[in-house]
BABA-459488 format. One record per residue: residue in one letter; chain; x, y, z of N, C-alpha, C in turn. Coordinates in nm, 3 decimals, padded with zeros to 5 digits. Atoms other than C-alpha are relative to their C-alpha. Layout:
N
SITE  palum  vexlum      n_x      n_y      n_z     ca_x     ca_y     ca_z      c_x      c_y      c_z
SITE      A       A        X        Y        Z        X        Y        Z        X        Y        Z
...
# end
This chain:
262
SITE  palum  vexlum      n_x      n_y      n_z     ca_x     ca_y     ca_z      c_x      c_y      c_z
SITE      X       A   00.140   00.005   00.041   00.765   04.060  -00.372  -00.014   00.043  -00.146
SITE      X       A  -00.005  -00.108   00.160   00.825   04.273  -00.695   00.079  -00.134  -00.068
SITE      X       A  -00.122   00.093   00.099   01.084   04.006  -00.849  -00.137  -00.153  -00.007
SITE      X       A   00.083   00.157   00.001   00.765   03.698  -00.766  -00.124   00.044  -00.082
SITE      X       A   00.110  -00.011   00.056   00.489   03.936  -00.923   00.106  -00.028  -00.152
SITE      X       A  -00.058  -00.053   00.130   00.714   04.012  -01.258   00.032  -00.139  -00.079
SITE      X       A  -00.036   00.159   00.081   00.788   03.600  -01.291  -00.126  -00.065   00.003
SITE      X       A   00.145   00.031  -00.029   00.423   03.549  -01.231  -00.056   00.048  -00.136
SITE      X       A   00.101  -00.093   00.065   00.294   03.803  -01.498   00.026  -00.076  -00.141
SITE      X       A   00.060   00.092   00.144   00.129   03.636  -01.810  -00.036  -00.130   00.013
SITE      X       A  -00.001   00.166  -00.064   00.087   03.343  -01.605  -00.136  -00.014   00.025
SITE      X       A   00.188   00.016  -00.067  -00.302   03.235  -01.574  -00.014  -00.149  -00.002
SITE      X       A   00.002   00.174  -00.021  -00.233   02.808  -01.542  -00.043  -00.018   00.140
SITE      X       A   00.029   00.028  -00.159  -00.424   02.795  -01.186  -00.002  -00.143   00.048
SITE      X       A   00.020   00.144  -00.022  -00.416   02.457  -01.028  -00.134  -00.065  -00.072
SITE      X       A   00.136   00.036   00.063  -00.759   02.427  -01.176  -00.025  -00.082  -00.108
SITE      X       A   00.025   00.027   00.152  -00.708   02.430  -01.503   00.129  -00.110  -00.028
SITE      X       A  -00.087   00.132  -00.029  -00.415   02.218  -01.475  -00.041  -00.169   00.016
SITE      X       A   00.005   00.059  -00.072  -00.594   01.958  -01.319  -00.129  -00.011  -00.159
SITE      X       A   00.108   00.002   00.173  -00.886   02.022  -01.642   00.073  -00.083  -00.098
SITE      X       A  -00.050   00.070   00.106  -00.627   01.943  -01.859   00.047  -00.112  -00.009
SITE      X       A  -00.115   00.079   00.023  -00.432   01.701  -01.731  -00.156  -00.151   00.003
SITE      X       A   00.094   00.074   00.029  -00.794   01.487  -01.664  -00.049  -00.048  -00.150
SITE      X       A   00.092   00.003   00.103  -00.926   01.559  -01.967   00.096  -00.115  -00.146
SITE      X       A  -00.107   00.010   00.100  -00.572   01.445  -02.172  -00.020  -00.157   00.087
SITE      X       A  -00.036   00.124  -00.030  -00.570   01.109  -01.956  -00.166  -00.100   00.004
SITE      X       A   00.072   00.059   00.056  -00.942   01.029  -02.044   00.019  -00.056  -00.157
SITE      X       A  -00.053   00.083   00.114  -00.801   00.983  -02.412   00.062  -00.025   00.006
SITE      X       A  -00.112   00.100  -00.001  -00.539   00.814  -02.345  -00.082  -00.140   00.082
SITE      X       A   00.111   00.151  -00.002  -00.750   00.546  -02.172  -00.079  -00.017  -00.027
SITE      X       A   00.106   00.016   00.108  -01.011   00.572  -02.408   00.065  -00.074  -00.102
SITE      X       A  -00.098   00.079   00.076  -00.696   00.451  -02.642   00.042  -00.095   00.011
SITE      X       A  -00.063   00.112  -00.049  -00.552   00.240  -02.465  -00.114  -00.108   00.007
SITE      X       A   00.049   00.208  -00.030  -00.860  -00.025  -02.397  -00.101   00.014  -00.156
SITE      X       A   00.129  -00.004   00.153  -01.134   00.085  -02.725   00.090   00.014  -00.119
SITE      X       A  -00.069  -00.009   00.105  -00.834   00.212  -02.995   00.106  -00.006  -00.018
SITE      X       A  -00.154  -00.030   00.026  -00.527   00.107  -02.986   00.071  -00.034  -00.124
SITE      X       A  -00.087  -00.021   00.139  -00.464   00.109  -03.341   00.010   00.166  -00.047
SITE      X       A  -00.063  -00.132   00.032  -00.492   00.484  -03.333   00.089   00.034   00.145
SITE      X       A  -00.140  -00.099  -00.097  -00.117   00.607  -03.119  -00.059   00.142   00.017
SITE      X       A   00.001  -00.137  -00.101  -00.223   00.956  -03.109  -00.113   00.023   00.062
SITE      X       A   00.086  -00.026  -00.154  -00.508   00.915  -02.848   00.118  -00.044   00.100
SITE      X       A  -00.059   00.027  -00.108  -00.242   00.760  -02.652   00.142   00.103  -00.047
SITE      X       A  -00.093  -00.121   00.025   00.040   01.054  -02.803  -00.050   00.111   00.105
SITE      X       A   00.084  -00.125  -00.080  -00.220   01.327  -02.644  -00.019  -00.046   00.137
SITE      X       A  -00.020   00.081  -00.134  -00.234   01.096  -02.320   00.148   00.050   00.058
SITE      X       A  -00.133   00.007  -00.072   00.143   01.148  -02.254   00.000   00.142   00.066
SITE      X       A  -00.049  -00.112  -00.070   00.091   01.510  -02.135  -00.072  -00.033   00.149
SITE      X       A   00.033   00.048  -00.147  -00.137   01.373  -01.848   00.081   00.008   00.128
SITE      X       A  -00.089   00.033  -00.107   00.127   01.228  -01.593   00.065   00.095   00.036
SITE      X       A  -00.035  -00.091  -00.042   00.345   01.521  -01.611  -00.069   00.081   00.101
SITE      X       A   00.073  -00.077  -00.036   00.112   01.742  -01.508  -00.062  -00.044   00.188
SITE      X       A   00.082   00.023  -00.087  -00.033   01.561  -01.266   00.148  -00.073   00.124
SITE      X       A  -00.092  -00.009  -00.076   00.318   01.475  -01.104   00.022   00.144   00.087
SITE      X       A  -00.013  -00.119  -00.076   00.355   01.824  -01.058  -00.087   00.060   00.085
SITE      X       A   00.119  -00.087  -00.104   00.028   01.908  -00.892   00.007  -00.105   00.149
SITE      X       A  -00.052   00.106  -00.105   00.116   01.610  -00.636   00.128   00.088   00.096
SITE      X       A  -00.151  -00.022  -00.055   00.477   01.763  -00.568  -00.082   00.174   00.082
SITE      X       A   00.045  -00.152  -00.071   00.306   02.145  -00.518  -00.116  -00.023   00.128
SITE      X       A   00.112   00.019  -00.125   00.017   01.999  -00.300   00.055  -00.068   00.135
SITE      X       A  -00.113   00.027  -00.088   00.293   01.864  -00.094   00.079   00.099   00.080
SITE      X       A  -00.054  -00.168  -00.076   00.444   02.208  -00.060  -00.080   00.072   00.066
SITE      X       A   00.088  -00.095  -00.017   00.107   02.398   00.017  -00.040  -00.049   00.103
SITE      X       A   00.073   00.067  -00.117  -00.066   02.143   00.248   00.085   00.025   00.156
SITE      X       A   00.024  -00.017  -00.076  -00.156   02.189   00.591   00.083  -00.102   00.109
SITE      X       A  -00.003   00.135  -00.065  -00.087   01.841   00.693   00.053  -00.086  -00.077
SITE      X       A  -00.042   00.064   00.059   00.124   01.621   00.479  -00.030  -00.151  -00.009
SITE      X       A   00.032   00.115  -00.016   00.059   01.311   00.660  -00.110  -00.051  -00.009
SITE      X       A   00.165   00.036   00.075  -00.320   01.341   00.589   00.002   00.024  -00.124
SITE      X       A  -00.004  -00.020   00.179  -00.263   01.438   00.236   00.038  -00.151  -00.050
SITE      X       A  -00.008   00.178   00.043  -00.065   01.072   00.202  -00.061  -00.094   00.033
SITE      X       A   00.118   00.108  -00.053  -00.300   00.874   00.392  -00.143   00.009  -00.056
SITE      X       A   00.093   00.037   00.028  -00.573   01.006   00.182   00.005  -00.070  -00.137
SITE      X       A  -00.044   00.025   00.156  -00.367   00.937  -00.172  -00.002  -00.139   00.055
SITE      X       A  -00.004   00.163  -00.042  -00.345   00.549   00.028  -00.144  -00.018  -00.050
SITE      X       A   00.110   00.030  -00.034  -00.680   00.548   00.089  -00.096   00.006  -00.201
SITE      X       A   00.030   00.010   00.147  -00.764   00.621  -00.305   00.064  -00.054  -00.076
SITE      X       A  -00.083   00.098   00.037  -00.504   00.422  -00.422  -00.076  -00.145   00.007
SITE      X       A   00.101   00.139  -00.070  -00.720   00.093  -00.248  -00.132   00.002  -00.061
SITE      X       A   00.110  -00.023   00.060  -01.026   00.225  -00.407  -00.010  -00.012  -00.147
SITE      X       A  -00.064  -00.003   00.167  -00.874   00.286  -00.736   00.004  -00.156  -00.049
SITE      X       A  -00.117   00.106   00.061  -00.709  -00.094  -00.765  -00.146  -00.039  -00.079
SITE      X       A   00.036   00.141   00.027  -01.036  -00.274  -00.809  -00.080   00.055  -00.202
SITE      X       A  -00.005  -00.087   00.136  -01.181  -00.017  -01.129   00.120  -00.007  -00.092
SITE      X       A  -00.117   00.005   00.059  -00.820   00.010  -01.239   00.009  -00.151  -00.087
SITE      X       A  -00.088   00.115   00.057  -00.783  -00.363  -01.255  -00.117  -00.055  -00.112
SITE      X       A   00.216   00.045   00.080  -01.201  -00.410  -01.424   00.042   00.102  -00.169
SITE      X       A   00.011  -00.060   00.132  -01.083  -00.172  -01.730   00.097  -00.029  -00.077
SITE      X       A  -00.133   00.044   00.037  -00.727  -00.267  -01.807   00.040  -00.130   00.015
SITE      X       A  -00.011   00.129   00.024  -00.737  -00.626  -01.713  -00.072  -00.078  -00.028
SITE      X       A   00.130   00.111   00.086  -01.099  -00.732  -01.741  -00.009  -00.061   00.112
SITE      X       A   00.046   00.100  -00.142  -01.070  -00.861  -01.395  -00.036   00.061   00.105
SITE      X       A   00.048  -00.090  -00.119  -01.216  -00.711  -01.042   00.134   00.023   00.074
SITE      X       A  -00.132  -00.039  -00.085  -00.856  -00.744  -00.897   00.091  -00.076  -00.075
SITE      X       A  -00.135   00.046   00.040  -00.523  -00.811  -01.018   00.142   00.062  -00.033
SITE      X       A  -00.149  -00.068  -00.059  -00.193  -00.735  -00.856   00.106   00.016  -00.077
SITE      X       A  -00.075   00.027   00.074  -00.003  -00.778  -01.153   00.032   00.137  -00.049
SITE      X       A  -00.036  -00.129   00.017   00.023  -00.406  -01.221  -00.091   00.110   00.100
SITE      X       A   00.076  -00.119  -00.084  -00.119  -00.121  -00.987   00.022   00.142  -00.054
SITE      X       A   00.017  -00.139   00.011  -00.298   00.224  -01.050   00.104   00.143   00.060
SITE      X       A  -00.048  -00.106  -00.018  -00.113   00.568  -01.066  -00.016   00.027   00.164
SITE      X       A  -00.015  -00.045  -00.198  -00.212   00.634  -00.672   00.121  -00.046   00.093
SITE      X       A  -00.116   00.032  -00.092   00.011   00.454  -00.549   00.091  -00.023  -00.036
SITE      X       A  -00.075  -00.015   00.040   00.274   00.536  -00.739   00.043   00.187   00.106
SITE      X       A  -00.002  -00.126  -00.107   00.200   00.906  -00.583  -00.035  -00.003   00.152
SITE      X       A   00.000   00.004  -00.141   00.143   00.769  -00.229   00.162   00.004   00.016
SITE      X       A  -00.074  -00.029  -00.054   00.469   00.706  -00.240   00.112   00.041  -00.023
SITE      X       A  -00.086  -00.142  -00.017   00.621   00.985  -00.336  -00.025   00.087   00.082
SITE      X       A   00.052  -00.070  -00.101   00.430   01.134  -00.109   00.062  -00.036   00.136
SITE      X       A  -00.032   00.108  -00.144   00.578   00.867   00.166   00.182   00.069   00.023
SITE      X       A  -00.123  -00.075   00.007   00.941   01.035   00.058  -00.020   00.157   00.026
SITE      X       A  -00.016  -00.068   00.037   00.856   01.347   00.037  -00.006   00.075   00.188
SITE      X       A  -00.017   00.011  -00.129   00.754   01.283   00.425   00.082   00.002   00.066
SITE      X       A  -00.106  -00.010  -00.058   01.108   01.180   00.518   00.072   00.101  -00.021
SITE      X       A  -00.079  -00.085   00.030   01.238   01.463   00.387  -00.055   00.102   00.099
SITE      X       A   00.108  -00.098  -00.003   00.987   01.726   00.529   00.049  -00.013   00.184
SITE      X       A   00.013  -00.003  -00.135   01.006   01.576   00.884   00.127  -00.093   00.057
SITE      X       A  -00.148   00.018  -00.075   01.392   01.431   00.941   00.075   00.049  -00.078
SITE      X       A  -00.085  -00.064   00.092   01.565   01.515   00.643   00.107   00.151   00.006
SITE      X       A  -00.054  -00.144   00.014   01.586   01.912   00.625  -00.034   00.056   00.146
SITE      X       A   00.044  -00.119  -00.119   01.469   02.003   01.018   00.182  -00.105   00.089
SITE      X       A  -00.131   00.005  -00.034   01.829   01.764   01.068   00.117   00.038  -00.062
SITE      X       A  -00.080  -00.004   00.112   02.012   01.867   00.781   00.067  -00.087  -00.095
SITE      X       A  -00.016   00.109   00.046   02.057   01.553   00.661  -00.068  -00.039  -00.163
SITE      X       A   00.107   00.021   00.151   01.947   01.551   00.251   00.069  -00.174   00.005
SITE      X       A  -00.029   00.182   00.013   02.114   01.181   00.264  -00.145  -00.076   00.020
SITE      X       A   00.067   00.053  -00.060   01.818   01.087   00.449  -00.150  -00.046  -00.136
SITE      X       A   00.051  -00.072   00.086   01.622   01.239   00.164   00.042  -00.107  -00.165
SITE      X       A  -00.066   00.049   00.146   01.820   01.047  -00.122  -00.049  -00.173   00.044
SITE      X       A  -00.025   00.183  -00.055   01.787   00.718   00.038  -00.162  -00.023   00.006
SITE      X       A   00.102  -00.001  -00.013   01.395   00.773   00.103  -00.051   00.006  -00.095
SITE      X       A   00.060   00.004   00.118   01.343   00.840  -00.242   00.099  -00.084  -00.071
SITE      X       A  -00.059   00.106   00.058   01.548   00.562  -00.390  -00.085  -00.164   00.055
SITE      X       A   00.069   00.142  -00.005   01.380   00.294  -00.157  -00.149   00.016  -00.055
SITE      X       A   00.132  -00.053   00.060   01.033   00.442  -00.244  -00.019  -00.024  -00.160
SITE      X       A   00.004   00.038   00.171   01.113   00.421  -00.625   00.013  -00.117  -00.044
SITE      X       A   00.007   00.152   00.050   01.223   00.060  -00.596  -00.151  -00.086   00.103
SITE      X       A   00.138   00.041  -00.054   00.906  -00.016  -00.375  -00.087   00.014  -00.157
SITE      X       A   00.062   00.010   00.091   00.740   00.107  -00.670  -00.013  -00.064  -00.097
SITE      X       A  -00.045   00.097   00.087   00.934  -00.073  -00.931  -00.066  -00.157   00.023
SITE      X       A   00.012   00.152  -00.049   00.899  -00.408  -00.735  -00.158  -00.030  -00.007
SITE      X       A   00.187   00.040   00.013   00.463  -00.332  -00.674  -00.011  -00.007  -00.144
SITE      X       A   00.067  -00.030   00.153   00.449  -00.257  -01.049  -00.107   00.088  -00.018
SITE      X       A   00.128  -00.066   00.032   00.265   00.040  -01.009   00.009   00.097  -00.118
SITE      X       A  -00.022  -00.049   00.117   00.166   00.275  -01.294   00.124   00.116  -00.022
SITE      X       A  -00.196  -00.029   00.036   00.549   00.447  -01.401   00.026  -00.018   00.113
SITE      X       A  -00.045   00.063  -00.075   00.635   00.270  -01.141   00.145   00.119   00.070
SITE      X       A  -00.088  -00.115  -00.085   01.008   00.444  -00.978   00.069   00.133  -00.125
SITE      X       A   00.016  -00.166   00.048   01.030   00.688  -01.272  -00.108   00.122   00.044
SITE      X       A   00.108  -00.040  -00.029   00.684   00.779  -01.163   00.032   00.072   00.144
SITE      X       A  -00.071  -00.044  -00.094   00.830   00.836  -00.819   00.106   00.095  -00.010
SITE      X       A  -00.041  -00.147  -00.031   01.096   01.052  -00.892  -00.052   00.069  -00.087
SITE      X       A   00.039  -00.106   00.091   00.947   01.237  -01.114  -00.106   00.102   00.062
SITE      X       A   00.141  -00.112  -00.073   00.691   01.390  -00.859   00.134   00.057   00.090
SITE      X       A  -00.154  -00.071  -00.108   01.086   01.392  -00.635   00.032   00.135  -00.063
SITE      X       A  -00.076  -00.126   00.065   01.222   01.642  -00.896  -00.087   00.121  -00.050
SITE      X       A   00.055  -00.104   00.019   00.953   01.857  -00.948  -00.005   00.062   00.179
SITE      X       A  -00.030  -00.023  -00.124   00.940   01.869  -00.547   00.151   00.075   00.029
SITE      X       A  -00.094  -00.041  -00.053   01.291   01.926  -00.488   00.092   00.118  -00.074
SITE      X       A  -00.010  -00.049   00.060   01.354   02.109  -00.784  -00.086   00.157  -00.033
SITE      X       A   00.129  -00.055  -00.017   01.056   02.338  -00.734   00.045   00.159  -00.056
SITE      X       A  -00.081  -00.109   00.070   01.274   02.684  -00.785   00.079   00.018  -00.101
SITE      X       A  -00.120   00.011   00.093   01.514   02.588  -01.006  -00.054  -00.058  -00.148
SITE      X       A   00.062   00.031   00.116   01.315   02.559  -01.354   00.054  -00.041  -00.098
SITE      X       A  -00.101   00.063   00.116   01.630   02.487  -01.556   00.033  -00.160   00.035
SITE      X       A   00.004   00.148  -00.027   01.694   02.157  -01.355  -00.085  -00.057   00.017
SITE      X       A   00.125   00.031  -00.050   01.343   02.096  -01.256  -00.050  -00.054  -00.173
SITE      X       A   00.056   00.066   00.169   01.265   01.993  -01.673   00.132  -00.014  -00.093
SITE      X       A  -00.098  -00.004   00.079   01.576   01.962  -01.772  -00.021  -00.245   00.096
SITE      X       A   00.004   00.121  -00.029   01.566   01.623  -01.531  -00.128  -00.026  -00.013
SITE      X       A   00.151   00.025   00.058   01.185   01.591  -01.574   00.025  -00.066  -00.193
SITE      X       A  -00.022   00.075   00.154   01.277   01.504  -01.974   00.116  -00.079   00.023
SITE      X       A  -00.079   00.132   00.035   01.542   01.255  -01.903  -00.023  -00.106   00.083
SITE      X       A   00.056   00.147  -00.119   01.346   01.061  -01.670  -00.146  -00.029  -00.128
SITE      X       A   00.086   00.072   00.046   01.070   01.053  -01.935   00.045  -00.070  -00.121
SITE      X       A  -00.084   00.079   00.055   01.321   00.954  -02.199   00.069  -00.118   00.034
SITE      X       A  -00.008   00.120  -00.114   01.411   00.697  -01.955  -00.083  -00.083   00.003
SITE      X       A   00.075   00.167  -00.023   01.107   00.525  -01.958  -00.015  -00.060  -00.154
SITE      X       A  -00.015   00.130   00.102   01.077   00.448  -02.323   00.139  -00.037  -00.068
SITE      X       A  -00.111   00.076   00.037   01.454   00.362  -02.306  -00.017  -00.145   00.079
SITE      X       A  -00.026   00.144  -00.089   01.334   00.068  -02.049  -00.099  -00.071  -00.082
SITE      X       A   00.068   00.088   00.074   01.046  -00.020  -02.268   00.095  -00.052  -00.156
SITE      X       A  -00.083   00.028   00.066   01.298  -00.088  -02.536   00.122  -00.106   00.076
SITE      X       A  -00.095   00.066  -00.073   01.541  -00.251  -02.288  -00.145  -00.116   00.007
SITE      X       A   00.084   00.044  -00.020   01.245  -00.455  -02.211  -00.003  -00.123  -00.128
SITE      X       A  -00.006   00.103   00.192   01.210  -00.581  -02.616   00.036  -00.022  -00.026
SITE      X       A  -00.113   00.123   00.041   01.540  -00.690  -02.645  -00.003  -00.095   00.077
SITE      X       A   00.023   00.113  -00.124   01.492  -00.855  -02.309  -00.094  -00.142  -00.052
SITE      X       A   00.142   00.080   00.091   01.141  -01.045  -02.495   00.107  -00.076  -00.070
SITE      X       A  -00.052   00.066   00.131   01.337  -01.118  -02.849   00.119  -00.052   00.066
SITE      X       A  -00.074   00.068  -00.022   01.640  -01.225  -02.706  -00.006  -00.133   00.069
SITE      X       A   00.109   00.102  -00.047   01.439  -01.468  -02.481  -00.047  -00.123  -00.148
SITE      X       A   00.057   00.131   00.082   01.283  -01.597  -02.774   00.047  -00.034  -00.106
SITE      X       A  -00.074   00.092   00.085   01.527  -01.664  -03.018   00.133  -00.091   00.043
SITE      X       A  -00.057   00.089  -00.071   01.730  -01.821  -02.784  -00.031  -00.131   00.021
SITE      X       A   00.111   00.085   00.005   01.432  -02.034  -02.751   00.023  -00.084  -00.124
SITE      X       A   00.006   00.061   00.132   01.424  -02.097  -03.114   00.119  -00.019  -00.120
SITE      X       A  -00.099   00.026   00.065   01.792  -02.112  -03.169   00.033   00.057  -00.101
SITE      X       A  -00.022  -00.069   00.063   01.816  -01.835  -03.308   00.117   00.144   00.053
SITE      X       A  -00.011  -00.114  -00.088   02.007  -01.593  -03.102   00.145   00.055  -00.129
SITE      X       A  -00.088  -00.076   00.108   02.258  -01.474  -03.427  -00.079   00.050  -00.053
SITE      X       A   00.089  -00.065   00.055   01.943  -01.367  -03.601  -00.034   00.145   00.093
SITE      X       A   00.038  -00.145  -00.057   01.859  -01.098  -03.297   00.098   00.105   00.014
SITE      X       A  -00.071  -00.082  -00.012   02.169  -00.937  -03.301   00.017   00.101  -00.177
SITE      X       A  -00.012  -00.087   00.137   02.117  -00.887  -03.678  -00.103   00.072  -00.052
SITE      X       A   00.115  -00.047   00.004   01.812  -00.794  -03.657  -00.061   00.133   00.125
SITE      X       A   00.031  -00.093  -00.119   01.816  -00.491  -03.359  -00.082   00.099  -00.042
SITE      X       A   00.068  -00.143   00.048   01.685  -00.254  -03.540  -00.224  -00.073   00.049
SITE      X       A   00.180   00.029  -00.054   01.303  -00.471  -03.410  -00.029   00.031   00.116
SITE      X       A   00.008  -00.042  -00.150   01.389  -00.295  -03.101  -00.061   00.143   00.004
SITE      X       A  -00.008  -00.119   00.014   01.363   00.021  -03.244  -00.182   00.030  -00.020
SITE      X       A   00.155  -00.056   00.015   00.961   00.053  -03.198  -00.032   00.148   00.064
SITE      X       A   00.044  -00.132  -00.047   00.840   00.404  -03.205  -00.111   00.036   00.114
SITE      X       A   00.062  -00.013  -00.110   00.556   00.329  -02.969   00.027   00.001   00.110
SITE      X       A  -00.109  -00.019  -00.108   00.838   00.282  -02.713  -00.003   00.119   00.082
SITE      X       A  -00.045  -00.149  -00.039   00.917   00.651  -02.716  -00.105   00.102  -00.007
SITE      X       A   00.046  -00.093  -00.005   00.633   00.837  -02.730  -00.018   00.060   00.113
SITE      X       A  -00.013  -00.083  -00.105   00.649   00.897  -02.391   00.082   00.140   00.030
SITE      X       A  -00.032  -00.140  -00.004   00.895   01.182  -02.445  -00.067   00.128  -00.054
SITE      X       A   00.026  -00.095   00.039   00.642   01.348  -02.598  -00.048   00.063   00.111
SITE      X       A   00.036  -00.067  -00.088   00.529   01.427  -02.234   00.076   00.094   00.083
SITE      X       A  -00.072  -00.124  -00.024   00.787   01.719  -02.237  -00.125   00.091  -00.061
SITE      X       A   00.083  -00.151   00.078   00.524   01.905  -02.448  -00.074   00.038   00.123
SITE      X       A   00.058  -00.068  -00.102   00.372   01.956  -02.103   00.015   00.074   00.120
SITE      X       A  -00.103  -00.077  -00.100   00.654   02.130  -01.946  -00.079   00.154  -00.032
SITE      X       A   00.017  -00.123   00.045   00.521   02.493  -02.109  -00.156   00.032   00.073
SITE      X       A   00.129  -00.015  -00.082   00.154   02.396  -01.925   00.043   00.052   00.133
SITE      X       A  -00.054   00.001  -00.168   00.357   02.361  -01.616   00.080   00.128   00.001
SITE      X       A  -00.108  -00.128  -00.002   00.584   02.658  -01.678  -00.107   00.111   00.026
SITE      X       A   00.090  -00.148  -00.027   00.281   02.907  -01.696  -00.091  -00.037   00.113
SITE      X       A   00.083   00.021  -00.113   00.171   02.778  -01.345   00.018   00.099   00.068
SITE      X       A  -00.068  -00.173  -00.102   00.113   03.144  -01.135  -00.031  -00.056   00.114
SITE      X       A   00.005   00.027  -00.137   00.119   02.953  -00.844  -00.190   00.049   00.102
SITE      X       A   00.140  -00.059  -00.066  -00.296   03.036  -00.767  -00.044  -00.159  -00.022
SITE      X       A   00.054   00.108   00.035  -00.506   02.748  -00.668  -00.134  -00.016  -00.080
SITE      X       A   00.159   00.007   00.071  -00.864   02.872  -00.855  -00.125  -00.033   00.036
SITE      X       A   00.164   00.043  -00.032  -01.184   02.702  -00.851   00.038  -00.113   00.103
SITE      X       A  -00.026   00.097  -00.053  -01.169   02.445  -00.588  -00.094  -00.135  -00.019
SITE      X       A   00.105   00.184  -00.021  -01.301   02.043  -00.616   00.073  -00.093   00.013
SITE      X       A  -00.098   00.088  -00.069  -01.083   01.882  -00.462  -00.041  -00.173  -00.019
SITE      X       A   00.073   00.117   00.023  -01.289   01.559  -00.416  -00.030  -00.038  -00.126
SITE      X       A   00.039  -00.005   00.162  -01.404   01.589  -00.774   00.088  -00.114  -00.073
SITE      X       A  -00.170   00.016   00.089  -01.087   01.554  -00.907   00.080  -00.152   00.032
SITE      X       A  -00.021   00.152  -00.056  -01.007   01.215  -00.656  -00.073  -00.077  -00.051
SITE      X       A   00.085   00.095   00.011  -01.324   01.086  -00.718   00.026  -00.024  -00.183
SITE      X       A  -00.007  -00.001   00.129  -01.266   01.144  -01.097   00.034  -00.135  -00.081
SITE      X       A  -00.045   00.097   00.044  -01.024   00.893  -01.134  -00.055  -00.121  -00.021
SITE      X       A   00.040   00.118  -00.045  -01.147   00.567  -00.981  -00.158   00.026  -00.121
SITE      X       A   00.180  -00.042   00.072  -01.517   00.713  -01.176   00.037  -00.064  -00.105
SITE      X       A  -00.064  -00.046   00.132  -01.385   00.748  -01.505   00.081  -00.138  -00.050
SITE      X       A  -00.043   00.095   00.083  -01.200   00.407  -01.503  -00.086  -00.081   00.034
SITE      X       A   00.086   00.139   00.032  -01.508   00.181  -01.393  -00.125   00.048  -00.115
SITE      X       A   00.067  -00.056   00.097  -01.719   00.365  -01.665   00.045  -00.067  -00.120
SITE      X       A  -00.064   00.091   00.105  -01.454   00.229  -01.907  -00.013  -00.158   00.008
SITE      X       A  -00.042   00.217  -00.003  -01.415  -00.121  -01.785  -00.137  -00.041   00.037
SITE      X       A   00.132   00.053  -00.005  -01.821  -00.132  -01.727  -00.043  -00.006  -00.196
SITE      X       A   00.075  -00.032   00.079  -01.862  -00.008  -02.093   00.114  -00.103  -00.100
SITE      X       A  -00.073   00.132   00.070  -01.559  -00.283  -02.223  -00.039  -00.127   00.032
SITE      X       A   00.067   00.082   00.000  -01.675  -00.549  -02.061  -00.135  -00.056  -00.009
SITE      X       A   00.181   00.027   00.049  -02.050  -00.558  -02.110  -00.066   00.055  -00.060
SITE      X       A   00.064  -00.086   00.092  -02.142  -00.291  -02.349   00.128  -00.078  -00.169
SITE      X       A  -00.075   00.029   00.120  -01.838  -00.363  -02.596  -00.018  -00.079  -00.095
# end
């Protein structure tokens, strides 16, 4: 008890405020993303969002009562989410062509199940590795938002949960990871199209057009390991609903005020 107050003390990050920040950081970033995307650092200050909000997923996983109502309600807002999601970012009422953050955390949530209830009461972590591998390529394949980085990345704050040296030590090379795929991605494009245009000796001399910095700013969403580090494990003010309803709110506000105010 003495060794959990003493790693606690100076710690005042309650789920609350967590949940303040990580909202408040992913309203400018999609304020950037559909009204300014010639200014990067609304969408720079965006990258601490996800972190954050991976981790309050992985701990509300640990705390909850009921796991399997916790994922059936992240489904159930996930479905609610798509058609806002798809009205601000695509301009259309639906379109499957990429899917909202929810259900990226349903189903980590859907792993975090197999683990919880065959995994560790058989001793079996295989069960566990394999549940979060098909779950991450489920994700990959829907195209939902960070798709199976997005997935483990709520895994390793979950499974990692004690262990703070591996718990952000793999947390930053999974977010370095994703703008190494958006780069894998842009040679994928240019090589495509000078192949096209009979050019494909020009892209190899030319790699360095791979090297776009907007790629990588996603690693700047390590700067939100030190939010997450001073978490004292208290949950605070509660609004639970708030905070669900927030999302889905917050993106038909945008995609009402792009498409017919803009």
């Amino acid at each position: 008890m003495m060794i959990c107050e003493y790693k606690r003390k100076g710690r005042d990050m309650s789920t609350f405020w967590l949940k303040i920040i990580a909202i408040t950081t992913m309203v400018i970033d999609h304020t950037g993303a559909v009204f300014f995307p010639e200014y990067p650092v609304l969408r720079m200050i965006g990258r601490l969002a996800f972190p954050i909000f991976a981790f309050l997923i992985a701990e509300g996983a640990y705390h909850t009562k009921d796991l399997k109502k916790y994922m059936w309600r992240m489904l159930g807002f996930a479905l609610l989410t798509e058609i806002p999601f798809d009205f601000a970012f695509e301009g259309q009422w639906l379109n499957w062509g990429h899917q909202n953050v929810m259900w990226t955390f349903f189903l980590a949530l859907a792993a975090i199940y197999f683990d919880q209830k065959y995994a560790r009461p058989k001793g079996q972590p295989v069960i566990f590795v394999v549940a979060a591998g098909v779950t991450a390529m489920a994700a990959a394949y829907a195209k939902t938002d960070y798709g199976a980085i997005g997935v483990l990345l709520v895994l390793v704050f979950y499974h990692f949960r004690q262990q703070p040296v591996l718990k952000f030590s793999c947390a930053g090379l999974l977010m370095a990871s994703f703008g190494l795929e958006y780069t894998f991605l842009r040679m994928q494009f240019l090589h495509s199209y000078y192949m096209e245009m009979g050019k494909e000796q020009q892209f190899w001399q030319n790699w360095q057009r791979c090297l776009v910095i907007s790629d990588h700013i996603q690693f700047l969403a390590c700067l939100s390991f030190p939010l997450i580090g001073w978490y004292n494990g208290q949950k605070g003010r509660s609004l639970q609903y708030f905070f669900y309803a927030f999302y889905p709110g917050h993106l038909l506000i945008i995609g009402m005020i792009a498409n017919y105010i803009k």
